[in-house]
MARKOL-534712 format. One record per residue (C-alpha): residue in three letters; x, y, z. Coordinates in steps of 0.5 Angstrom, whole numbers, plus 500, padded with zeros to 3 digits. Layout:
% residues N
- ala / X / Y / Z
...
This chain:
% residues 505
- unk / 326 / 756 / 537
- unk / 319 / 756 / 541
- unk / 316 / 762 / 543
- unk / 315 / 761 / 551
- unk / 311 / 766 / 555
- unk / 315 / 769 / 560
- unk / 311 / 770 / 566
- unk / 315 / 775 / 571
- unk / 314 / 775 / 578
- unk / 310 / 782 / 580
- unk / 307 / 788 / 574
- unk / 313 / 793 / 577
- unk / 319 / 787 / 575
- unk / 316 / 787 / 568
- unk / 317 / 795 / 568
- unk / 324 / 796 / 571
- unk / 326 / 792 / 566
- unk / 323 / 794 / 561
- unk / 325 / 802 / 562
- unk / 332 / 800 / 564
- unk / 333 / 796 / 559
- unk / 336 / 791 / 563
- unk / 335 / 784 / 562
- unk / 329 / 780 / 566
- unk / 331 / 771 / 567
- unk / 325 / 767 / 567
- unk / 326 / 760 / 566
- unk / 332 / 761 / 563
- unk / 329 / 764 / 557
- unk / 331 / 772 / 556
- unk / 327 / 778 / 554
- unk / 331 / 784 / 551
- unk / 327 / 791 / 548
- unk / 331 / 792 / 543
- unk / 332 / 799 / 540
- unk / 331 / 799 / 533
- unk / 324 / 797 / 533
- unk / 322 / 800 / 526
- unk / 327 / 796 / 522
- unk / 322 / 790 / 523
- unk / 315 / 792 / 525
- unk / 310 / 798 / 525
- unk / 311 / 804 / 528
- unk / 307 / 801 / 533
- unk / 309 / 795 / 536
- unk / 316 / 796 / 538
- unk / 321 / 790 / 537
- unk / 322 / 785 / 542
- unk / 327 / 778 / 541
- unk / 327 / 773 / 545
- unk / 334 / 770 / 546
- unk / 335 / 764 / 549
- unk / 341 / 760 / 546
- unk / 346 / 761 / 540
- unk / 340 / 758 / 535
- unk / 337 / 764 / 534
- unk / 343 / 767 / 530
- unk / 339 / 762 / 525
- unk / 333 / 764 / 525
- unk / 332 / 768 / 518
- unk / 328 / 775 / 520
- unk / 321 / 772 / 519
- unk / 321 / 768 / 525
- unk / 325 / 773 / 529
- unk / 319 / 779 / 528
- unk / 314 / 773 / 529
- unk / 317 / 771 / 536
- unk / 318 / 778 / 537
- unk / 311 / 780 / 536
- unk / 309 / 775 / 540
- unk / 313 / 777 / 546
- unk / 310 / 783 / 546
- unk / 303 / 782 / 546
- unk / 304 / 778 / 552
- unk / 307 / 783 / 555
- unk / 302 / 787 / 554
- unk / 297 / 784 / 557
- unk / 302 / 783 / 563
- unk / 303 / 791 / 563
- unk / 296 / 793 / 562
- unk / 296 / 801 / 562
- unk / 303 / 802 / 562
- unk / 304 / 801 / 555
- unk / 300 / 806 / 551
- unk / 293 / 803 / 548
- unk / 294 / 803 / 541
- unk / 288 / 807 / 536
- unk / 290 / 808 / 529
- unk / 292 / 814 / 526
- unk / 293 / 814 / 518
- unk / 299 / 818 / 517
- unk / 306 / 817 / 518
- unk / 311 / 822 / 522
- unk / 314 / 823 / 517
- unk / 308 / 825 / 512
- unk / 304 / 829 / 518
- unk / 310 / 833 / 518
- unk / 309 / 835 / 511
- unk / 302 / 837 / 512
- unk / 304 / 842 / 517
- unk / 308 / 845 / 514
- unk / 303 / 847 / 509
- unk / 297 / 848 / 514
- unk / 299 / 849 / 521
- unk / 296 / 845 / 527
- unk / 290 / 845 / 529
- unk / 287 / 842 / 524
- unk / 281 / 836 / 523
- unk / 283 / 831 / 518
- unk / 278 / 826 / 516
- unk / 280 / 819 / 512
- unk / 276 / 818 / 506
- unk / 277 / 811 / 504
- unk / 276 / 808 / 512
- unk / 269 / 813 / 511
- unk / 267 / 810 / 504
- unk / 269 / 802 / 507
- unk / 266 / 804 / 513
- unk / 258 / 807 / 510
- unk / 258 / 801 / 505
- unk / 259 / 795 / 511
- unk / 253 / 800 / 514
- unk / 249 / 800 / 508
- unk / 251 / 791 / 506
- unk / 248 / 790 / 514
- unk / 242 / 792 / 511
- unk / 241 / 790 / 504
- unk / 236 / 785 / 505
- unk / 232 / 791 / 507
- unk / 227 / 794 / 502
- unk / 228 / 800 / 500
- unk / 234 / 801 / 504
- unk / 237 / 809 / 506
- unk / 242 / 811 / 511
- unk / 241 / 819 / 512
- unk / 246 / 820 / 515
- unk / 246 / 826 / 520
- unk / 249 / 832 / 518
- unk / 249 / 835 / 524
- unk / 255 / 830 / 525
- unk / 259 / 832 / 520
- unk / 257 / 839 / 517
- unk / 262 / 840 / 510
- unk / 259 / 839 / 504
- unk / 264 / 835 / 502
- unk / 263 / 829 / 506
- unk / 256 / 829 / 504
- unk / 258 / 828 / 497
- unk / 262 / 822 / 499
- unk / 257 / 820 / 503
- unk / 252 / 821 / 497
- unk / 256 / 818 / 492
- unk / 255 / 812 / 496
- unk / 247 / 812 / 496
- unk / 247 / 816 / 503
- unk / 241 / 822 / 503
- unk / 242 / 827 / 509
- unk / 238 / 828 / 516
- unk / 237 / 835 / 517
- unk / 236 / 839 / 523
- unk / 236 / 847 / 521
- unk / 236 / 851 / 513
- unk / 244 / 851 / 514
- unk / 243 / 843 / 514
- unk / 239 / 844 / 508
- unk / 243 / 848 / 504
- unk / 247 / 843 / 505
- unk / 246 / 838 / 503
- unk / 242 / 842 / 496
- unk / 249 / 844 / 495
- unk / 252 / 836 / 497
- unk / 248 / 834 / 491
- unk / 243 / 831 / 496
- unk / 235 / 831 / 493
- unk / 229 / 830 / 494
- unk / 226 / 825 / 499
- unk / 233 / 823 / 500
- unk / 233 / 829 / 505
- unk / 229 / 829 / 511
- unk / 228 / 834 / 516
- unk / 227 / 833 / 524
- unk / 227 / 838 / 527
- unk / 223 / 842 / 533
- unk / 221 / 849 / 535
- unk / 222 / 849 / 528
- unk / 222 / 856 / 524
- unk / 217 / 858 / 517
- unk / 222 / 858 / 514
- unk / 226 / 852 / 515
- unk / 220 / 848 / 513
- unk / 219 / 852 / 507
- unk / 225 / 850 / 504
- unk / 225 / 844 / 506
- unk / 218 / 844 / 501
- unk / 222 / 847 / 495
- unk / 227 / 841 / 496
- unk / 221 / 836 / 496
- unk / 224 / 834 / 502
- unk / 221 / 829 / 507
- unk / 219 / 833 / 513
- unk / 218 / 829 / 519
- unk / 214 / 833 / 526
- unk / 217 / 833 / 532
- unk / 210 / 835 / 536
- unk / 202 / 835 / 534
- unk / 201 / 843 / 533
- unk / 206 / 842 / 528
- unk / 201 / 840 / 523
- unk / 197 / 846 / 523
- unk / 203 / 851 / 523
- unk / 206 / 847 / 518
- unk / 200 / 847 / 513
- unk / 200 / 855 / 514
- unk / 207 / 857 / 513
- unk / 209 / 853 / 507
- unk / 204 / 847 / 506
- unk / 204 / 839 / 506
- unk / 209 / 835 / 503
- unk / 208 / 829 / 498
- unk / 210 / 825 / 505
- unk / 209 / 826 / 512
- unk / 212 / 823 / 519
- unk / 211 / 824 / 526
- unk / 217 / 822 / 531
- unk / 215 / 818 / 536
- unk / 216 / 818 / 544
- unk / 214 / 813 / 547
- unk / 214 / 816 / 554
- unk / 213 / 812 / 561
- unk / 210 / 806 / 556
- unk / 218 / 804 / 557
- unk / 220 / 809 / 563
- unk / 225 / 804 / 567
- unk / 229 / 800 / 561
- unk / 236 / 801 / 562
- unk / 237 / 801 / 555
- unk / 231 / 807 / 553
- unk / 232 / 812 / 559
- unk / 227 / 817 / 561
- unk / 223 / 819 / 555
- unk / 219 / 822 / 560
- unk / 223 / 828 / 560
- unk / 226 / 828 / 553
- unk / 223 / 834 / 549
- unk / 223 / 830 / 544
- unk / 216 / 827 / 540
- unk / 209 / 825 / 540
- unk / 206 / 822 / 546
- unk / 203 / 814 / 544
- unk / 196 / 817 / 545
- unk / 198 / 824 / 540
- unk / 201 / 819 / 535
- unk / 194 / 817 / 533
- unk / 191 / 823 / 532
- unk / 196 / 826 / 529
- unk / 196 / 821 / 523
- unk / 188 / 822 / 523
- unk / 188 / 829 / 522
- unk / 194 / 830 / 517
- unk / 191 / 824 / 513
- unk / 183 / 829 / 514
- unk / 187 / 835 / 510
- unk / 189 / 830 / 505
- unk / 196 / 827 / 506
- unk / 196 / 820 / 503
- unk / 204 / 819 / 505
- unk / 206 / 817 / 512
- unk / 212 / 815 / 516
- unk / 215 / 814 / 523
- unk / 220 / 815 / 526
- unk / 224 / 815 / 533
- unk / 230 / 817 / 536
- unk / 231 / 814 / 542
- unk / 239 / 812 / 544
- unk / 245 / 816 / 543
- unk / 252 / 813 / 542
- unk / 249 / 806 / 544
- unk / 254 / 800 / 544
- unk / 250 / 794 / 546
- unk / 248 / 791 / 540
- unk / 240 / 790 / 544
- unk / 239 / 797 / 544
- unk / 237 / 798 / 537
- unk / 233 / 790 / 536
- unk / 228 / 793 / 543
- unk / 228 / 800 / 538
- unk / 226 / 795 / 531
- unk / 221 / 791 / 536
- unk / 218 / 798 / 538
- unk / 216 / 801 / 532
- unk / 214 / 794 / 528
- unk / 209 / 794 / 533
- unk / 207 / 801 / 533
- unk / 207 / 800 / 525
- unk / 202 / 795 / 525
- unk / 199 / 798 / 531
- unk / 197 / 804 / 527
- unk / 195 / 800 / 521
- unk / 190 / 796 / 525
- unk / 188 / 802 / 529
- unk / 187 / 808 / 523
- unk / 189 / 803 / 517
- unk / 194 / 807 / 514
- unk / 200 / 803 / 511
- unk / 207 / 807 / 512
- unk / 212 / 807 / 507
- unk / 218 / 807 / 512
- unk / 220 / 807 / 519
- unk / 226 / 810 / 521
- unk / 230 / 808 / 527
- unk / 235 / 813 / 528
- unk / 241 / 814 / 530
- unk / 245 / 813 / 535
- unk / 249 / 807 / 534
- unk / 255 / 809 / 538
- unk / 263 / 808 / 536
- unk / 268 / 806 / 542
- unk / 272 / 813 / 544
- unk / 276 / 808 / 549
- unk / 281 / 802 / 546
- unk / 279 / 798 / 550
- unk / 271 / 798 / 549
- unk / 268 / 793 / 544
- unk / 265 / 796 / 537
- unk / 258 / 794 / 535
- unk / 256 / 789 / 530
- unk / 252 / 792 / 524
- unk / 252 / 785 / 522
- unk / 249 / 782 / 527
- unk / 245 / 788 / 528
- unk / 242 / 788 / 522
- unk / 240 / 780 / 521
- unk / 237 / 782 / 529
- unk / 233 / 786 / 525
- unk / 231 / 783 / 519
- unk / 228 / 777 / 524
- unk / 223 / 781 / 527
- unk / 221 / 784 / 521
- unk / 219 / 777 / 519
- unk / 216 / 776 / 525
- unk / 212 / 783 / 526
- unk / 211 / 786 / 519
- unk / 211 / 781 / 513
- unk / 205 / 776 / 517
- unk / 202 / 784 / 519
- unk / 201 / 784 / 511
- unk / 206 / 790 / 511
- unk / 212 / 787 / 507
- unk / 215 / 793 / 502
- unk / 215 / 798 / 509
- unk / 222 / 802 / 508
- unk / 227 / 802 / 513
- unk / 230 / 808 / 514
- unk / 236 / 810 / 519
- unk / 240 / 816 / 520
- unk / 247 / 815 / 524
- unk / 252 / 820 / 523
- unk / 257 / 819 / 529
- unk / 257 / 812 / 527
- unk / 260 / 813 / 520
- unk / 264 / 818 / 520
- unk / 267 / 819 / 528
- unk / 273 / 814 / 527
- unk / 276 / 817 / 522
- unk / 277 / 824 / 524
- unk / 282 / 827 / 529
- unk / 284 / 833 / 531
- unk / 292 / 835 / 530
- unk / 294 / 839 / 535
- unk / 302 / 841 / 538
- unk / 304 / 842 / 545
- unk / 306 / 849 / 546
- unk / 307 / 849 / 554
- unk / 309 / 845 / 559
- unk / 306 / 847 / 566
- unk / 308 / 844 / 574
- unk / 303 / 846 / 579
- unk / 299 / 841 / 584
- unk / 299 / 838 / 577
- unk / 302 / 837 / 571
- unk / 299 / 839 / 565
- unk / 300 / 840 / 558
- unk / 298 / 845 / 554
- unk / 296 / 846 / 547
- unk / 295 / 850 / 541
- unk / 287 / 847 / 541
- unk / 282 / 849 / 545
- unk / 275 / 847 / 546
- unk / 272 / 851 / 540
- unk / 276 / 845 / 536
- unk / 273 / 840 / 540
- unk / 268 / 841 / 545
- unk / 265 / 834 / 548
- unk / 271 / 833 / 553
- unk / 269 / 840 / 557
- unk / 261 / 839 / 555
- unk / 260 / 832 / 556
- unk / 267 / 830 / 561
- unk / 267 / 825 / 554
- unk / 273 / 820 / 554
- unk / 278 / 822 / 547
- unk / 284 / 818 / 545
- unk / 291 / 821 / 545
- unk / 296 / 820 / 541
- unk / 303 / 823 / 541
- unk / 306 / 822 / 535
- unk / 313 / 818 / 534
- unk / 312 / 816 / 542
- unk / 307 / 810 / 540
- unk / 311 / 805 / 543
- unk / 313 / 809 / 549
- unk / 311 / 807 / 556
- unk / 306 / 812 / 559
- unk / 309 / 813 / 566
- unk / 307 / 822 / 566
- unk / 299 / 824 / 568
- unk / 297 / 830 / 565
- unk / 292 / 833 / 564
- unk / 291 / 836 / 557
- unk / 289 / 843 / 557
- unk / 287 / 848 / 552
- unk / 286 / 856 / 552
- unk / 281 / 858 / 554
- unk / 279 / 862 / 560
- unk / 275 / 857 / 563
- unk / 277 / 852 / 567
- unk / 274 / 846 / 564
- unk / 277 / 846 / 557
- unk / 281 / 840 / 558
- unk / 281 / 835 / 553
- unk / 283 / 830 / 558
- unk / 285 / 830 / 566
- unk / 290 / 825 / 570
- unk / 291 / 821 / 563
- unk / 297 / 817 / 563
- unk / 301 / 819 / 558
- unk / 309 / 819 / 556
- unk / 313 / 824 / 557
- unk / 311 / 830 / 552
- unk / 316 / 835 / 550
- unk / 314 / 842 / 547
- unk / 313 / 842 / 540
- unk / 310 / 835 / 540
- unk / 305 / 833 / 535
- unk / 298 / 831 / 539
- unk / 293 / 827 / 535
- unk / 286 / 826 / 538
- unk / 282 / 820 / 536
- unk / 275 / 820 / 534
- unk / 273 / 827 / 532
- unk / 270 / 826 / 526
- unk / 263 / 827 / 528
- unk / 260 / 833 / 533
- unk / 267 / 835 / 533
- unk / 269 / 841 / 528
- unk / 262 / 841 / 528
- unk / 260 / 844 / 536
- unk / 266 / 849 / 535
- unk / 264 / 856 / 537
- unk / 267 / 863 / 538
- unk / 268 / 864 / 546
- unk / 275 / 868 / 548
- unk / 274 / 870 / 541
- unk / 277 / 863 / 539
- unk / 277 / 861 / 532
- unk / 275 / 855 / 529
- unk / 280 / 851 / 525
- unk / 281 / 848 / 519
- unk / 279 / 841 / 516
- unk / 282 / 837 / 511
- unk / 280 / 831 / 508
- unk / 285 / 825 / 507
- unk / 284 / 822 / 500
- unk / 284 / 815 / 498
- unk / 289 / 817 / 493
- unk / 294 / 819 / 499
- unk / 294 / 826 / 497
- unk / 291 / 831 / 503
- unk / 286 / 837 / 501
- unk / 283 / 843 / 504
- unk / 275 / 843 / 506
- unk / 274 / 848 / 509
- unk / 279 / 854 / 511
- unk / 282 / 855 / 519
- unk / 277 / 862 / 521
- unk / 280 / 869 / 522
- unk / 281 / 874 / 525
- unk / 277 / 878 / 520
- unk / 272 / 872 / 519
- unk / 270 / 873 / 526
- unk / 270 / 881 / 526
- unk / 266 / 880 / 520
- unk / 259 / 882 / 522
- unk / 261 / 887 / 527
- unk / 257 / 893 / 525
- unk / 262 / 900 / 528
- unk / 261 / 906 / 525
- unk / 267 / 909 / 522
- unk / 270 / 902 / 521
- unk / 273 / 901 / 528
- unk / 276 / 894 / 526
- unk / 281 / 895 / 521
- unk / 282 / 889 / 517
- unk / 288 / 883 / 520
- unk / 294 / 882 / 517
């Protein structure tokens, strides 16, 4: 039997049959949602059989699943929103359930086997590059053991604070693999970072002084570059302007001369300019930017820098319907313009160095959450047993994060809800009018994408606690990386007399 597309007069025919189970005649062709959807395909795609004469009971059930499939995708496209977009969580009903039980929502868990492949395709993107190293951001992700399996993959840290150091010395992380940014920096984040022989990159001229005074110079120094109005206007850079990060274009020459006057030998450059950045043109003008700044130095002071970092921002699509970035293109982009700028600059061997952290872990975390309530105002709204101390950008940044309700993936999203949390501000709402089916109380709630800057922004307000984080093996099996805080943990640096606080139960 050919598969025929079926083409339905107006969207709503498609949705009154489809939530009557009734059956819908276009061109004496028949379409049926069949309710045992899961005996053929994933939890996901839900079965669809087209029947249009007594042949298919002939049909063995391959071709039956694949006339389905295909009738559902092309209703799909027909609905638009009304059926819910699809992202993938990697655990079963079944399986969440079990973990449940064992540590109550909500909680984080990241993928490892998804994390590994996906640095690993990050790193092939630039192996034709010298001395190649991903820092990754450990502000993303901060958990020790994630830095581990980052670094048994070849990944050094990016660190902006001593927390971060330590960190990464306790991750196993040595060396010039690790390199600090960080500005309004402390004496003694730059004191550890020289007992780690880190790589120590400065975000401002003064900096040079301060750094000689209170832990002295390292084997390898860096400035980060802002190039300010040099590009004010570009849609794609911003407003450097008024960030407040960096060296001005005119302080970035002085700065090299004077470091290389105290007797530095070892230069680097480093910018970060994007942020969760999707067109893949954004990070070729940030390539182009600083290969010409390289030479530039090189011809201006004759300095040759061992490596350019390009940073990070390489942004990951929170919206289902948004295009992913393409490393592969990405990195070929690059490595034509080091051809074209630094190799014929007598500069072949520079190091390219980058820093991503959203990137190669934020897909493959999730925050697991349960409905506790169900509230009918001017609005319907769906409360949960997370809030924002669990996952902040929402509140902060009116950022755009998936949800899943667990068991109801094939169900029609005919409910608009905004998805709220318990803290006492008005603005701890994980989503608003989002279209959703219907949840019921106790549902299981997944939030995609909170991998990085997630668990990590967490904080204390209404005296919330932040939540466990569990780690998804490659062998199936889940492990605890960091305990959900308590009550005790969040007393614990109250300094009463008479021991007011007594400890929680």
């Amino acid at each position: 039997m050919k598969v025929q597309e079926a083409k339905p007069k107006a969207q709503a025919d498609w949705v009154t049959f489809l939530k009557g189970g009734a059956l819908l005649s276009t061109k004496r062709t028949f379409v049926r949602a069949v309710s045992h959807a899961n005996q053929i395909f994933s939890s996901i795609i839900p079965q669809i059989a087209f029947i249009d004469s007594p042949a298919l009971h002939c049909y063995n059930g391959e071709r039956i699943s694949a006339a389905a499939q295909a009738a559902f995708h092309s209703i799909r496209n027909i609905l638009g929103g009304i059926l819910m977009t699809e992202k993938v969580f990697p655990i079963s009903r079944e399986r969440l359930e079990e973990i449940i039980e064992q540590y109550p929502t909500p909680f984080h868990i990241y993928d490892e086997k998804a994390i590994r492949e996906n640095f690993r395709r990050f790193k092939r993107a630039f192996s034709w590059a010298p001395n190649f190293t991903e820092h990754f951001a450990v502000k993303a992700a901060p958990n020790p053991r994630l830095l581990q399996i980052l670094h048994e993959e070849g990944a050094g840290t990016d660190c902006s604070s001593i927390a971060e150091l330590l960190l990464s010395e306790a991750a196993g992380v040595k060396g010039e693999e690790i390199m600090l940014t960080s500005n309004d920096t402390p004496a003694e984040e730059f004191q550890k970072a020289r007992e780690l022989g880190a790589i120590i990159n400065l975000d401002d001229i003064s900096h040079i002084d301060y750094l000689e005074k209170c832990a002295g110079f390292p084997d390898c120094l860096s400035f980060r570059y802002n190039p300010g109005p040099l590009i004010e206007g570009n849609d794609i850079i911003g407003k450097p302007t008024e960030a407040k990060y960096g060296l001005t274009h005119h302080q970035i020459f002085d700065a090299y001369k004077i470091a290389r006057e105290k007797g530095v030998r070892r230069f680097g450059l480093h910018t970060m300019v994007i942020s969760s950045e999707l067109r893949n043109e954004a990070f070729l003008f940030t390539a182009e930017l600083m290969f010409n700044l390289a030479v530039e130095i090189k011809k201006r002071l004759g300095i040759s820098l061992e490596f350019v970092n390009l940073g990070g921002g390489f942004g990951i699509p929170y919206r289902p319907e948004e295009e992913a970035i393409d490393v592969e293109r990405i990195g070929s982009g690059i490595e034509a313009l080091y051809k074209k700028i630094i190799e014929p600059a007598g500069l072949a061997g520079l190091a390219i160095k980058a820093e991503s952290g959203r990137y190669i872990t934020g897909p493959y975390g999730w925050l697991v959450t349960t409905a506790l309530h169900e509230k009918k105002t001017y609005k319907d709204y769906i409360g949960l047993d997370a809030c924002m101390a669990n996952l902040m950008r929402p509140a902060l940044y009116g950022a755009y994060h998936h949800i899943t309700v667990v068991g109801k993936e094939d169900a029609f999203c005919d409910h608009i809800y905004d998805v709220t949390g318990s803290l006492c501000e008005n603005n701890d709402k994980f989503a608003i009018d989002r279209k959703l089916p219907k949840i019921d109380i106790g549902d299981r709630i997944v939030i995609h994408d909170t991998g990085a800057h997630g668990h990590a922004m967490g904080f204390n307000y209404n005296g919330k606690l932040r939540s466990a984080e569990l780690l998804l093996r490659e062998d199936g099996s889940v492990e605890l990386i960091r305990r959900a805080e308590t009550l005790d943990d969040y007393f614990a640096t109250l300094d009463i007399p008479g021991g007011l606080m007594k400890p929680h139960a």
